[in-house]
Structures are given as structure tokens and as C-alpha cells.
C-alpha positions as CSV (number, residue, x, y, z in Angstrom):
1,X,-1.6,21.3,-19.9
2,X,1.9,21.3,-20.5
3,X,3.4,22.4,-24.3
4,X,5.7,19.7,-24.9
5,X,4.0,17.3,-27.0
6,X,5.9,14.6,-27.0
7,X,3.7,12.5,-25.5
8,X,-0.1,12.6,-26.4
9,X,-3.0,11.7,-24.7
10,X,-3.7,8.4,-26.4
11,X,-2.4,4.4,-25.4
12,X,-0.4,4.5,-28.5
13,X,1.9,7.5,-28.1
14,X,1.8,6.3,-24.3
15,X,3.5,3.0,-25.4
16,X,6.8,5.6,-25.9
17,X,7.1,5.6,-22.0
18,X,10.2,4.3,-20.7
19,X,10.8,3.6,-16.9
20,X,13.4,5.7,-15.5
21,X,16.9,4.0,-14.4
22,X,16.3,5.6,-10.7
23,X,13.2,3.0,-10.2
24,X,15.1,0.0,-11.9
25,X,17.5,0.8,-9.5
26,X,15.7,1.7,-6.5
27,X,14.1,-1.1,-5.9
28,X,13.2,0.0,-2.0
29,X,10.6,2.7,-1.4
30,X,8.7,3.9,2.0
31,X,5.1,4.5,1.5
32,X,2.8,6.4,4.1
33,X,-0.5,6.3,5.1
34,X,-1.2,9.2,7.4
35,X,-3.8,11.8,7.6
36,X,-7.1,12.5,10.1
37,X,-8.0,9.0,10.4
38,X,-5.0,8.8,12.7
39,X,-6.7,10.2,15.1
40,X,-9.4,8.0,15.8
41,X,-6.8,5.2,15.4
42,X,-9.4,2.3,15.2
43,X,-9.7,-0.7,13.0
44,X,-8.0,1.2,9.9
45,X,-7.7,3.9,7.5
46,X,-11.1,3.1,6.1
47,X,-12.5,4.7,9.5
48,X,-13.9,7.6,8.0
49,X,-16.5,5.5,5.6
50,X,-17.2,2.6,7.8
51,X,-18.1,5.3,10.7
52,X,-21.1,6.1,8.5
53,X,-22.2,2.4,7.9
54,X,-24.9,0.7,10.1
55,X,-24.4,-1.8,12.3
56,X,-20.3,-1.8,11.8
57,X,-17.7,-2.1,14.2
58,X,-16.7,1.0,13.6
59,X,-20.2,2.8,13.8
60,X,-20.6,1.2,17.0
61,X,-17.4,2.5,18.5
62,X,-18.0,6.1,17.1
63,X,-21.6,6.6,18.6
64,X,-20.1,4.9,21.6
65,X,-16.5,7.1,21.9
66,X,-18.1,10.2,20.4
67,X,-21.4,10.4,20.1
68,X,-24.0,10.7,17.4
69,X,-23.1,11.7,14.2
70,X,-24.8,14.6,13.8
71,X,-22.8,15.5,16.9
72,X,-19.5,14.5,16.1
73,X,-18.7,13.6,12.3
74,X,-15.9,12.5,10.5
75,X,-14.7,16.8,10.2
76,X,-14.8,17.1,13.7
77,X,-11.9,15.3,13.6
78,X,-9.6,17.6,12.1
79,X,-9.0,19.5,15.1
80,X,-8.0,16.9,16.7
81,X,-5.0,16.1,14.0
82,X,-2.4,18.5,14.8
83,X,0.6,16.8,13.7
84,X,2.8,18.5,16.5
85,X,5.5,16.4,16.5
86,X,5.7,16.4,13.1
87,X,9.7,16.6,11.9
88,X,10.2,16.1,8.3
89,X,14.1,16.1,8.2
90,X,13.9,13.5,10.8
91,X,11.5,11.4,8.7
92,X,13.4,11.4,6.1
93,X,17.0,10.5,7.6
94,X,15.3,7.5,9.1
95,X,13.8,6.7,5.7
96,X,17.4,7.3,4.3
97,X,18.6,5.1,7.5
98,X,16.5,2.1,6.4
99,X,17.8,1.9,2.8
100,X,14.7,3.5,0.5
101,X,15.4,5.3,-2.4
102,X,12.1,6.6,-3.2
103,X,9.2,8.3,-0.7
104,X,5.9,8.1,-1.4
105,X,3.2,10.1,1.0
106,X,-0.3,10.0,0.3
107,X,-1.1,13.2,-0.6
108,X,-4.8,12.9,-0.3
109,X,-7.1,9.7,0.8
110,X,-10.3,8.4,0.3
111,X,-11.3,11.1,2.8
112,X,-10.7,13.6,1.2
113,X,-8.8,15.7,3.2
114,X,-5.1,16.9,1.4
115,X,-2.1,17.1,3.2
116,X,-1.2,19.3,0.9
117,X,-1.6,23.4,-1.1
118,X,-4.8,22.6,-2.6
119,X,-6.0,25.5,-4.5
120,X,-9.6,24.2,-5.0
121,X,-10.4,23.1,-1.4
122,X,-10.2,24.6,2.2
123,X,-10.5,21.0,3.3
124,X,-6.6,20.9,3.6
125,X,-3.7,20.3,5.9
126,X,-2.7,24.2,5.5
127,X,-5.6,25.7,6.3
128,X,-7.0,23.1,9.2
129,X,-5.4,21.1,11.3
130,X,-1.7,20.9,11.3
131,X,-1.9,24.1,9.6
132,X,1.3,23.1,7.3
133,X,1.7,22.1,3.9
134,X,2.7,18.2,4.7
135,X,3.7,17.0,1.1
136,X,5.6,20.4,0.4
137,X,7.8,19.9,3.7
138,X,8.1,16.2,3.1
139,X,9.2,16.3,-0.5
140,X,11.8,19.6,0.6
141,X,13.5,17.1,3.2
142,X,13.6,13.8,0.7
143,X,15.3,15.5,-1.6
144,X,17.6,16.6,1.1
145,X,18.4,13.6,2.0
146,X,19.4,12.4,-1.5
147,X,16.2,10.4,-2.0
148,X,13.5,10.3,-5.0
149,X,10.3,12.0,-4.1
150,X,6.7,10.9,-5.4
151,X,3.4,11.1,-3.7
152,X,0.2,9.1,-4.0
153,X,-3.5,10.2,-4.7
154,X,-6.9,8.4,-3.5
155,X,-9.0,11.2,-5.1
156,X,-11.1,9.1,-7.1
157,X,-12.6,6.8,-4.4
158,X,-14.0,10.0,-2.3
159,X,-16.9,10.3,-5.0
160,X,-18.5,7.4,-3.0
161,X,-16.8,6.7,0.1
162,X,-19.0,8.8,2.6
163,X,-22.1,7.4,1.2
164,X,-23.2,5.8,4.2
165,X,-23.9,9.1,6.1
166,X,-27.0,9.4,3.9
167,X,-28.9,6.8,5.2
168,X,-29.7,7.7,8.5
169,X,-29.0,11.6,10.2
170,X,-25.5,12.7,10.2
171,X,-23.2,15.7,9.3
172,X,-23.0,14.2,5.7
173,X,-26.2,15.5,5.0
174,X,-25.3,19.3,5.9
175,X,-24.7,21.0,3.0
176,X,-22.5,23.3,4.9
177,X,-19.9,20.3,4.2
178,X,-21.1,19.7,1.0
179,X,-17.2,20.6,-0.8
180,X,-15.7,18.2,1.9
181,X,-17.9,14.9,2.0
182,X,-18.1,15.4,-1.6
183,X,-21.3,13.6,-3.6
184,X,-21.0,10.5,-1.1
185,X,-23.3,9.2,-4.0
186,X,-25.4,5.9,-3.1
187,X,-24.8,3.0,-4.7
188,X,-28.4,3.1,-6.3
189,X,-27.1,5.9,-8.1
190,X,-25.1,3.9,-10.3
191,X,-26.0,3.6,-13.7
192,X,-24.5,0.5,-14.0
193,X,-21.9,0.5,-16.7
194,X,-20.3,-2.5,-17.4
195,X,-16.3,-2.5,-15.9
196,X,-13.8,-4.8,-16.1
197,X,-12.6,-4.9,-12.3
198,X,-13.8,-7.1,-9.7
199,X,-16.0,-5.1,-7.3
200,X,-16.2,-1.6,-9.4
201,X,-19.5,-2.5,-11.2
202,X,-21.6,-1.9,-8.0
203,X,-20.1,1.3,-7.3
204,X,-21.7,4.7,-8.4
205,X,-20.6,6.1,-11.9
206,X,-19.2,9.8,-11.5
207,X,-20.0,13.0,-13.0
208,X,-17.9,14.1,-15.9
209,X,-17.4,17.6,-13.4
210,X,-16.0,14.9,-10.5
211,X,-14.2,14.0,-13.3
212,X,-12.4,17.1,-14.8
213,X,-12.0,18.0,-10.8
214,X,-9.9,15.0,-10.3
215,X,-7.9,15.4,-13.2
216,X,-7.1,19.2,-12.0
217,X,-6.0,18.0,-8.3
218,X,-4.0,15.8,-9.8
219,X,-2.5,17.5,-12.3
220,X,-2.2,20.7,-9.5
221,X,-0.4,18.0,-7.7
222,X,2.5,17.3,-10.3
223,X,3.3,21.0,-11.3
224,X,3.4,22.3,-8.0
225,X,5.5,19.3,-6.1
226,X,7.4,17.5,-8.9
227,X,6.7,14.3,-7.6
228,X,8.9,11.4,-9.5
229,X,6.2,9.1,-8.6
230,X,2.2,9.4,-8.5
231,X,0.7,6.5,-7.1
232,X,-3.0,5.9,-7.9
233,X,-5.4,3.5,-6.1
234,X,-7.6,1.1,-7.6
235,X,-10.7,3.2,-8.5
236,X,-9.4,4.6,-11.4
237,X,-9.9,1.3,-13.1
238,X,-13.3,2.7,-13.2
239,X,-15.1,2.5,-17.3
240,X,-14.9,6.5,-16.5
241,X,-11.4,7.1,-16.2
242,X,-9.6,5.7,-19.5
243,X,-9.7,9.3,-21.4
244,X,-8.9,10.9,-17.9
245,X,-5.6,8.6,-17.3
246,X,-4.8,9.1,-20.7
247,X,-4.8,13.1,-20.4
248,X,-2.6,12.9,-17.2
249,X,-0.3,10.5,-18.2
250,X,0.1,12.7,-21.2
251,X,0.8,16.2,-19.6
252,X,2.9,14.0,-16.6
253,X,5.5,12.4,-18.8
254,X,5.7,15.8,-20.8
255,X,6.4,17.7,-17.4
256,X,9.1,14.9,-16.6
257,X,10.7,15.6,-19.6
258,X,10.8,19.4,-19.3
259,X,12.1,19.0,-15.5
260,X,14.5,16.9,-17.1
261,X,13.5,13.7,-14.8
262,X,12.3,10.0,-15.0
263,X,9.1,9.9,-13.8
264,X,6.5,7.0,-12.8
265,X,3.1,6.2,-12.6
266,X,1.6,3.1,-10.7
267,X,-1.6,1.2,-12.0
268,X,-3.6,-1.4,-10.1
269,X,-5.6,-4.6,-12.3
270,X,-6.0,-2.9,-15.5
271,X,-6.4,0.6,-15.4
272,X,-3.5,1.6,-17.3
273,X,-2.3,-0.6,-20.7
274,X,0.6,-2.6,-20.6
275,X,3.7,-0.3,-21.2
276,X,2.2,2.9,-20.2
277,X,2.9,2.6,-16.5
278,X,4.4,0.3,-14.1
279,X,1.8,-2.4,-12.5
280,X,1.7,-2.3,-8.5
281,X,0.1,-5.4,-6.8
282,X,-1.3,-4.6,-3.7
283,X,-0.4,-6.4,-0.9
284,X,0.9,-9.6,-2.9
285,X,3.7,-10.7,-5.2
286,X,3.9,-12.6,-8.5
287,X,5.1,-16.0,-9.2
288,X,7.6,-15.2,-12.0
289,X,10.0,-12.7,-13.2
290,X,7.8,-10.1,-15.4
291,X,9.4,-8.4,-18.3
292,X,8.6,-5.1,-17.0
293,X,9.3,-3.8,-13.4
294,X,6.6,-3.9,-11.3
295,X,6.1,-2.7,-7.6
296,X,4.3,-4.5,-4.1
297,X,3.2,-2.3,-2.5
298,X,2.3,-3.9,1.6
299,X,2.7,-2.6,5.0
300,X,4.5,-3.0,8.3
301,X,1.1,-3.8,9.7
302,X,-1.2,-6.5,8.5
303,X,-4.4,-4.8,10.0
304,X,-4.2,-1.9,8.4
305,X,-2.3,0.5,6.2
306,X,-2.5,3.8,8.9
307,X,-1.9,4.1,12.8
308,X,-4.3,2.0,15.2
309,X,-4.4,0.6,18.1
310,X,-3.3,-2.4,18.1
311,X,-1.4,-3.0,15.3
312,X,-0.5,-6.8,14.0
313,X,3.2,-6.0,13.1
314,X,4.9,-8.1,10.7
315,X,8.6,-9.3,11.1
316,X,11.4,-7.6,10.0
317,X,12.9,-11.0,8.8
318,X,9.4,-11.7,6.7
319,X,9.8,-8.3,4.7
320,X,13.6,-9.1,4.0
321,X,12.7,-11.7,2.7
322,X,9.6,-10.2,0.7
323,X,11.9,-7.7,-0.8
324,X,13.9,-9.7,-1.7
325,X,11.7,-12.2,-3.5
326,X,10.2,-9.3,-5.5
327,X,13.1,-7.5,-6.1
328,X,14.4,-11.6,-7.7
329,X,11.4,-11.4,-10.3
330,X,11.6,-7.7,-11.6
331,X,10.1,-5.8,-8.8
332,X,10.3,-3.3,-6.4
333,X,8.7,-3.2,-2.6
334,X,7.0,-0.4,-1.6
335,X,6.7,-0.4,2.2
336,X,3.9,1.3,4.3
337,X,4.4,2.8,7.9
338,X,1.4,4.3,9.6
339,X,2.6,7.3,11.7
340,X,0.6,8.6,15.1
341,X,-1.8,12.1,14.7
342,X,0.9,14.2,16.5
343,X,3.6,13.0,13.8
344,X,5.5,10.4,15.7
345,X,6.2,7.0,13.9
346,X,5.8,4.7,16.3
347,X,8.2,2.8,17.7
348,X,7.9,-0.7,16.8
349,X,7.8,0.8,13.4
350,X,11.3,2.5,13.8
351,X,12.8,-0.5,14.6
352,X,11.6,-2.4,11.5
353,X,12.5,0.2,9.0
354,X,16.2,0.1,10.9
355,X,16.3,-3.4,10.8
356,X,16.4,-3.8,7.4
357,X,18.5,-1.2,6.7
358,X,20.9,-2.6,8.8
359,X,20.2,-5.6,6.3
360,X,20.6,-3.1,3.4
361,X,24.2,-1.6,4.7
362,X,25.6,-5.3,4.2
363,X,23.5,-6.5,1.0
364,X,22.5,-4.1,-0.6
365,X,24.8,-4.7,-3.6
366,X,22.8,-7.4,-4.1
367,X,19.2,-5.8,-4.4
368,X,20.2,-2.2,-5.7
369,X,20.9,-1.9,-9.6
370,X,20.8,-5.5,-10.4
371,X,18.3,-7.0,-12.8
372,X,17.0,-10.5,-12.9
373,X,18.7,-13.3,-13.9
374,X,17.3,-15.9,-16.2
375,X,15.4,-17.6,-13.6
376,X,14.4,-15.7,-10.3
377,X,14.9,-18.5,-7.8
378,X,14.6,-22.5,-6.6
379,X,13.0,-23.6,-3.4
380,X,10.1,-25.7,-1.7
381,X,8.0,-22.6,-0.6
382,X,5.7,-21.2,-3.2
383,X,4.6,-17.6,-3.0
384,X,1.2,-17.3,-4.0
385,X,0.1,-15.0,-6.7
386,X,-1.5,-11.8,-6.7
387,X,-2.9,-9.2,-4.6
388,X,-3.9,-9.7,-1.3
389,X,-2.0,-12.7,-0.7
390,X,1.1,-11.2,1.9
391,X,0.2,-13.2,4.5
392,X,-0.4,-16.5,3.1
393,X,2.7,-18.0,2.1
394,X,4.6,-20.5,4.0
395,X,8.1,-19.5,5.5
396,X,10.8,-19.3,3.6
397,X,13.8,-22.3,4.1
398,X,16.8,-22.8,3.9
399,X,16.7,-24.7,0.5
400,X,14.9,-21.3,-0.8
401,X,17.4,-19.3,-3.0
402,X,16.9,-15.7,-4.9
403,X,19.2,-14.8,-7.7
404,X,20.1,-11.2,-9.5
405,X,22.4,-10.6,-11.2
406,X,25.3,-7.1,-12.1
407,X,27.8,-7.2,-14.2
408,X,29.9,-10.2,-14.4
409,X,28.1,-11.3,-10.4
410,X,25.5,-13.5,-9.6
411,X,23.9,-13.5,-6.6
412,X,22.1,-16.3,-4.8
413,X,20.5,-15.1,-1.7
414,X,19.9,-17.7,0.9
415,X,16.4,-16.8,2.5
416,X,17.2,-18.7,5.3
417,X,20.5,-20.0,7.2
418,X,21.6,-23.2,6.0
419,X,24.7,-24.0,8.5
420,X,27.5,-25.2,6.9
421,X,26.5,-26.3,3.9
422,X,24.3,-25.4,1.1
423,X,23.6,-26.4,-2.6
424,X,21.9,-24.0,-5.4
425,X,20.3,-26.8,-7.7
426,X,19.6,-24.4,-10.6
427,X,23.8,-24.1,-11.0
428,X,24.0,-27.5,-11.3
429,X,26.7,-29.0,-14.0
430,X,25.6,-29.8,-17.4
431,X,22.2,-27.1,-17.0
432,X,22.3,-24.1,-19.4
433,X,21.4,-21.5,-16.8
434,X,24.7,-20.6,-16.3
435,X,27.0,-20.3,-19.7
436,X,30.3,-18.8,-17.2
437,X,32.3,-20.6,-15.2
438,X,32.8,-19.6,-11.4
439,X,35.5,-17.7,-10.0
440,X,35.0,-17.3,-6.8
441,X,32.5,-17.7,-3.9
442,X,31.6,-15.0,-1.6
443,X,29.5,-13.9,0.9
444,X,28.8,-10.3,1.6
445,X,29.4,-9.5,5.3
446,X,31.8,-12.0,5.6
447,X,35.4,-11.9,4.9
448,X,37.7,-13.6,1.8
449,X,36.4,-16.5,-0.3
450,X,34.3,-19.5,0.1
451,X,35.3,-23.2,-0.4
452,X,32.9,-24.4,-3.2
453,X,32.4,-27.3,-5.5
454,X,30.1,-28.1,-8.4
455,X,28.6,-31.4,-9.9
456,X,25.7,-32.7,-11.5
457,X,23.9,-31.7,-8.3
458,X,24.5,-28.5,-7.9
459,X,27.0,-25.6,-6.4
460,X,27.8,-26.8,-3.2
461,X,29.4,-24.0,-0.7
462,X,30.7,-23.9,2.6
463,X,29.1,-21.0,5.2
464,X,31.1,-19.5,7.7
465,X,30.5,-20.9,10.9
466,X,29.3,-16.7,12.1
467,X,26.6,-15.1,10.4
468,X,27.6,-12.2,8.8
469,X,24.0,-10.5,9.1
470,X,20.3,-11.1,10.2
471,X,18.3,-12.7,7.9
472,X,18.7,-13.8,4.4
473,X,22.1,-14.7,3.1
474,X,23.9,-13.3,-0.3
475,X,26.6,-15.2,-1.9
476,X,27.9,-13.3,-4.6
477,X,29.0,-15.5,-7.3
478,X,32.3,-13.7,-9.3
479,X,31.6,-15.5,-13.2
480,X,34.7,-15.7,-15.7
């Protein structure tokens, strides 16, 4: 543990954490999912547990495909993920091409399998496999390209997530691969301590060993990549973990203080206290700005986080506009792509991160550095709250506005096009939203000002009759 003490392991000298400028600015990170379960590419990341339950899709295709399980396990796999075409520098430029400021790989999945120098394990990406030090490579070409570098981890979920193998023969029950399926510990096991999160209290409690091992992989993890960033799944909101966060938080935000950088760590539910990390919602949104920044984390796909076949893509006018609605109430957007075993990000997944880049290039004034403004938006279409909720709003209309605000500018983004006319409610005469008067109307991409009124309706402004971009629409509003 580090020697700077400035932060101790306990929730109040944690409250001292301060989120760095970079992440407040950021607002736009690339997340990926990619490890061995590429190579089966079936159903979704969660392949390499639901292979080992009865009676699953999954099972089913894998006795089918491969063959019995004592044949052909989930190892036998990593052979097969060679990562040949993997190009790092590339990566990275078309992560820098699509507007992120942050990369976040995961470093190590429920599998258990690292992609990266593990000391402890042989079960990694530079000694099987691709045979190269994934995360290292990754985080040397982010930085390249000018871009924060953070990495998640998924340790904690690998104390149970093989546990199906030991109900019925299969290479989970060879001790010879004992230190890679790990204690795949039935659920019977549990010794059922109360928790707070939905859907932990049936899962096994782990060993305080499992315990102190996670803390060193994770801690190995920081001091040998310097990650800006450690994202943590939702297993750590485990009754076990609290003492364990604690201690890592502590020696993390020391070591980001001796490296002389802002550093962040992501919480799902309630795993971390208010104020010692930053919150990330998975796969949903909130209704309201929140005081402190918080992150969505979703993917290009709504089937699953890594590479299958076939994928249910979303639009690249959907995540616009998801971005941009987070991004209106405090948030940033964390956005997964799922590459191919050999290291190829698929195409259709190219094209999405480019797409909104090319949104980025032209309004990206309004999304990166601003902060909220005193009320995130106005509109018809409600976005539902919490995780898990992506996919179940309504689209957005013309009549749907986002506002942040820089300096002496306000900007109203348009989540749809209006045509020639469109009116922002909230900036209505007489309200006490906005205490400025306007100066001038604009609309990024397009070129001079805007012919605008304002009554006790609303600001009323006139579009150009060509659309300056795909997409969503930022007017930036120049305040006296």
C-alpha cells in the first residue's frame, strides 16, 4: 500500500475525494467488452457461465457445437482467441476519431481470464492466447493519442460464476483448473448474509482469502498501468466488500496523487457512499440533473455487451441523443463496442462510433466542458429512470430540448429537427430560469446569426432551411 496518507481507508476521509476536471469535462468515454468469450460469439458475454447451466440455450449450443464438457470446456477456448488482428494504435485513433476522451477496457471478466501482466495467474492474455499484454498495449496507444486511460475489473463475480460446472461432469470439476475456474462456489454454499442489493443475497458469501486476492489484483492493476479510471461491476456491492473498497479506494486516490493525476472510481447501487466515487447506472439514465457527475454506462448492441452473432445494433441518432440527455443532467456516457476474437471491431460498429464523432466535430462545444444549467431540459418524451431502462423510452421530438451551459452560453439542443421554427418554453419571458438577456442566436454548423423573438411563450427561432449536421441540433444562446 502506498505511503501517502492522505487518504485513509475509512468513508470519512474518503468524503475528501474530489472528481477530477478531466471527467467533468470528458463527458464521452469508449468502453470494451472483449476477451475469450468472443470466440464462441453466442448469445453474450455471459457464455462462459451459462455454458455450464442445464437446460440453457447456451448449454445446448455448446454440447451441440463442441461437444461434452468434459471434452471441450470453457479453457479450451483460449486457443482459439488469438487476437491476430489486434492493432492498438488503430484502436485508439478511431476511439480519438469518434470524439471520447476516456478508454476504458476490461481488464479482467467474470471469467476470469486477464488481458493483462497478472503476477498471480498463468490464466492471462500474456501467457495464453494472444500471448500479449492487451491492457499494457492499449493504455501505451490511448495515451498516445491524447486520451485518458482507465480499465475495468469483474474480478469479484468469478467467485461464483462457473458454479454450474459442478452439477453435472465437466472440466470445472478438474482440479488441474482449479486457479482458473476459481471456487465456482454453489449457491447452497452461501451463508446467507443479509445485503442490501437486489439479487446478491442468493449468491455465495466469499472467503476472506478470495477476498485479500481481489484486493491484490486490483491493486496490481493500478500500480502497474496507472489507469485514471477503474471501473467495478456490481458484485462488489456484496456485505463482504465495504472494508475491501475502502482499502482500495484509499491506496488508489493516494497513488493518484503521487502520479500527480485525477483519478476515478465507478460504483453500481450502493457499493460505494455518496461522495467517495462517482455512481454509474448501467444501461439506463436518470430523470434529473444530480449534484454529482455520474456515468451510463450502455452498449452499441442491445443483446449483449461483447461480439455475437447477431448483434441488435442500436442507432447512431439514439446514442446522440442519449449522450446528450445524460451529459444535460450531470453525466457522462460510457459507450461499449464488442470487438471480434482476431481483434477486428466490426464494421457496423466503426461506423457508429464515426458517426457520432462526426456529430462531435460540429457540437462538441456543446457537450465537452459545460455543466448543467438550472434545469436539464423541456419536452413530451420522458426518459425512464434507472438501470436497465436503454431501450424503453419513447423517441425523442422535436419539442424535446437539452440545455448546458459555458461561460456566458447557453445551449439548447434540439433532439430532433423542428423545420423552421422552434420555441424553448423554459426561456419564456417573465420565468426566472434565465436572469441574462440574449444576445444572439446561433446554431453550431451553421453560419452567422439566427432571427429570434421572445414572449410570454417562449424563445422562438428561426432554423436554416439546411441542416447543419445529423441528428440533434445545438443553438448556442450568447447571454449579456
Amino acid at each position: 500500500m502506498s505511503t501517502n496518507q492522505k487518504f485513509e481507508p475509512t468513508w470519512e476521509s474518503l468524503q475528501q475525494y474530489e472528481i477530477p476536471d478531466w471527467y467533468k469535462d470528458g463527458k464521452f468515454g469508449i468502453f470494451i467488452h472483449w476477451g475469450v468469450y468472443a470466440v464462441p460469439a453466442f448469445a453474450n458475454e455471459w457464455y462462459p457461465r451459462n455454458m455450464y447451466i442445464q437446460g440453457s440455450p447456451e448449454y445446448e449450443h455448446h454440447v451441440q457445437t463442441y461437444g461434452p464438457h468434459t471434452e471441450f470446456g470453457y479453457k479450451d477456448f483460449i486457443p482459439l482467441f488469438r487476437a491476430e488482428h489486434f492493432d492498438p494504435a488503430a484502436w485508439a485513433a478511431l476511439f480519438r476519431e469518434a470524439g471520447a476522451r476516456f478508454v476504458v477496457p476490461v481488464a479482467e471478466h467474470h471469467d476470469g481470464f486477464a488481458l493483462y501482466d497478472c503476477s498471480t495467474s498463468r490464466w492471462t492474455s500474456v501467457h495464453r492466447g494472444p500471448r500479449r499484454d492487451i491492457v499494457g498495449e492499449l493504455a501505451q496507444a490511448v495515451r498516445g493519442e491524447g486520451m485518458v486511460f482507465g480499465l475495468s475489473t469483474h474480478r469479484a463475480e468469478h467467485w461464483w460464476f462457473m458454479n454450474g460446472g459442478r452439477n453435472f461432469p465437466s472440466d470445472v470439476q478438474d482440479p488441474a483448473f482449479d486457479d482458473f475456474y476459481g471456487p465456482a462456489v454453489q449457491q447452497e454454499d452461501c451463508d446467507g448474509t443479509e445485503v442490501a442489493i437486489p439479487e446478491l443475497d442468493s449468491r455465495p458469501y466469499p472467503s476472506a482469502a478470495y477476498l485479500e486476492d481481489w484486493l491484490a489484483r486490483t491493486v496490481e492493476l493500478v500500480d502497474k498501468y496507472q489507469p485514471q479510471l477503474v471501473w467495478f461491476d456490481w458484485w462488489i456491492g456484496h456485505a463482504a466488500f465495504p472494508e475491501y473498497l475502502k482499502r482500495f479506494a484509499a491506496h488508489y486516490y493516494n497513488r493518484g496523487a503521487e502520479w500527480d493525476k485525477g483519478v476515478a472510481i465507478n460504483y453500481k447501487y450502493k457499493a460505494y457512499e455518496e461522495g467517495t466515487a462517482v455512481l454509474d447506472i448501467e444501461r439506463g439514465q436518470l430523470s434529473a440533473i444530480r449534484p454529482l457527475l455520474w456515468q451510463n454506462d450502455t452498449s452499441v448492441a442491445k443483446n449483449s455487451w461483447s461480439y455475437v452473432e447477431p448483434q441488435d445494433y442500436k442507432t447512431a441518432e439514439s446514442l446522440i441523443q442519449d449522450l446528450v440527455d445524460v451529459v444535460s443532467k450531470n453525466g457522462a456516457l460510457l459507450l461499449n463496442i464488442g470487438p471480434r476474437a482476431d481483434g477486428v471491431i466490426p464494421a457496423p460498429e466503426q461506423e457508429l462510433l464515426r458517426e457520432i464523432g462526426a456529430w462531435l466535430a460540429v457540437n462538441g462545444e456543446a457537450i465537452y466542458g459545460t455543466r448543467p444549467w438550472r434545469v436539464y431540459g423541456e419536452g413530451p418524451t420522458e426518459v425512464e429512470e434507472g438501470a436497465f431502462t436503454d431501450t424503453q423510452r419513447a423517441a425523442f421530438t422535436a419539442a424535446d430540448f437539452r440545455f448546458t451551459t459555458k461561460g456566458n452560453v447557453l445551449y439548447a439542443i434540439c433532439l430532433a429537427w423542428p423545420g423552421e421554427h422552434a420555441t424553448i418554453r423554459s426561456l419564456a419571458s417573465g420565468l426566472s430560469l434565465l436572469d441574462q438577456q440574449i444576445a444572439a442566436v446561433e446554431l453550431l454548423g451553421a453560419a452567422g446569426a439566427l432571427s429570434w423573438s421572445v414572449d410570454e411563450q417562449g424563445l422562438h427561432v428561426t432554423f436554416p432551411h439546411a441542416k447543419p449536421c445529423n441528428h440533434a441540433y445545438a443553438l448556442k444562446i450568447l447571454l449579456k
